[in-house]
Structure formats: C-alpha cells, structure tokens
N, C-alpha and C positions, 0 to 999 in steps of 0.2 A: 504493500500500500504506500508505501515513504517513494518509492520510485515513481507511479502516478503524481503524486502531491507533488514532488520534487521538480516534473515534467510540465504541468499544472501553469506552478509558479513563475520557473523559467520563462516561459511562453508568453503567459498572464502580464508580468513584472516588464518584460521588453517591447512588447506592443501596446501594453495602457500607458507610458511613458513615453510613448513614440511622436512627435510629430514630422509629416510629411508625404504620410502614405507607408504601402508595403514595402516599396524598394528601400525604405530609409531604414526598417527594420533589420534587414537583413545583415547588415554587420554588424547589428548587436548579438543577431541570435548567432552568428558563426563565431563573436568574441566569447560567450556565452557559452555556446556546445562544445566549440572547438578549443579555446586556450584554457576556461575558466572549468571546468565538467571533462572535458577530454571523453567525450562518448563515443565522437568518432575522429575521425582526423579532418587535416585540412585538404588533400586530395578528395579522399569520399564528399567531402561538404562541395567542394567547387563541381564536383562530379553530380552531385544532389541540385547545384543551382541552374547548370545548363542542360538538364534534364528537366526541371521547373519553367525555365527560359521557353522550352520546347510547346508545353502544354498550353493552350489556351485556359486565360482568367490570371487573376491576381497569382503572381509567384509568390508572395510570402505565404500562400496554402498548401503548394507544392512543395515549397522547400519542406515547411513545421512538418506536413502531411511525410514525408518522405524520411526527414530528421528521425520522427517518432517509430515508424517502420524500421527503420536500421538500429536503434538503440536495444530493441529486443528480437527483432521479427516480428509482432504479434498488430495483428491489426488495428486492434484498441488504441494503441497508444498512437497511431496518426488520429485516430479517431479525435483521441481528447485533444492534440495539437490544433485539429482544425479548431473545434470548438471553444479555443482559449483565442484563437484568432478571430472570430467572427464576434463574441462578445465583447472583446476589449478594445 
C-alpha cells in the first residue's frame, strides 16, 4: 500500500504545483522518478517520453501512464498515474 500512496503523491505533489501545462511537468516528474526515487532510469524515461510524443493527447498521460507500468508491470499503477493527472 506505501508504494500506491508513494506513487499517488509523486504525481499529485508535481502537477498540483505545476504551472504551464503538461509539457512543463515533465521535468519534474523525470527529476522526480529518475534522480530523486530512481524507479527507472534516465534512458527508459527518454524512451517513455518519445513513445508519449508518438501517441495522440496530452503526453504528460502517456509519460505518468507509462512511468507507472514500468515501476511494477501491473496495470493499476498507470491507472492511479492517470488519475492523479486528471484531478490535479
């Protein structure tokens, strides 16, 4: 459960503090995942964002959506990504 909550916040804490849109968020959440947490690296993460770049809609979903899938594999945890994005 600390893992969720831990995901949650991350998420939560860098886009309710954000101004400028989703592109603005994205070096938080890669300062965040990648130097601060170290979940995945900085290769995977650039590999995560031009994979995002690719998708049609807002990339700060793809990236969180993407982030959260690599951190365990399990579906859920993009899941709660998106949903920390869309509320905050």
């Amino acid at each position: 459960m600390t893992i969720i909550l831990t995901i949650v916040l991350c998420f939560f804490k860098n886009i309710f503090f954000d101004f400028g849109g989703g592109n603005a968020v994205i070096p938080l959440i890669k300062n965040e995942v990648v130097v601060k947490k170290r979940w995945i690296t900085e290769d995977e993460f650039n590999h995560l964002l031009i994979l995002a770049n690719t998708i049609p809609g807002p990339s700060i979903f793809q990236v969180s959506a993407s982030v959260g899938f690599v951190i365990n594999s399990w579906y859920y945890w993009s899941t709660i990504s998106i949903v920390c994005c869309i509320f905050a």
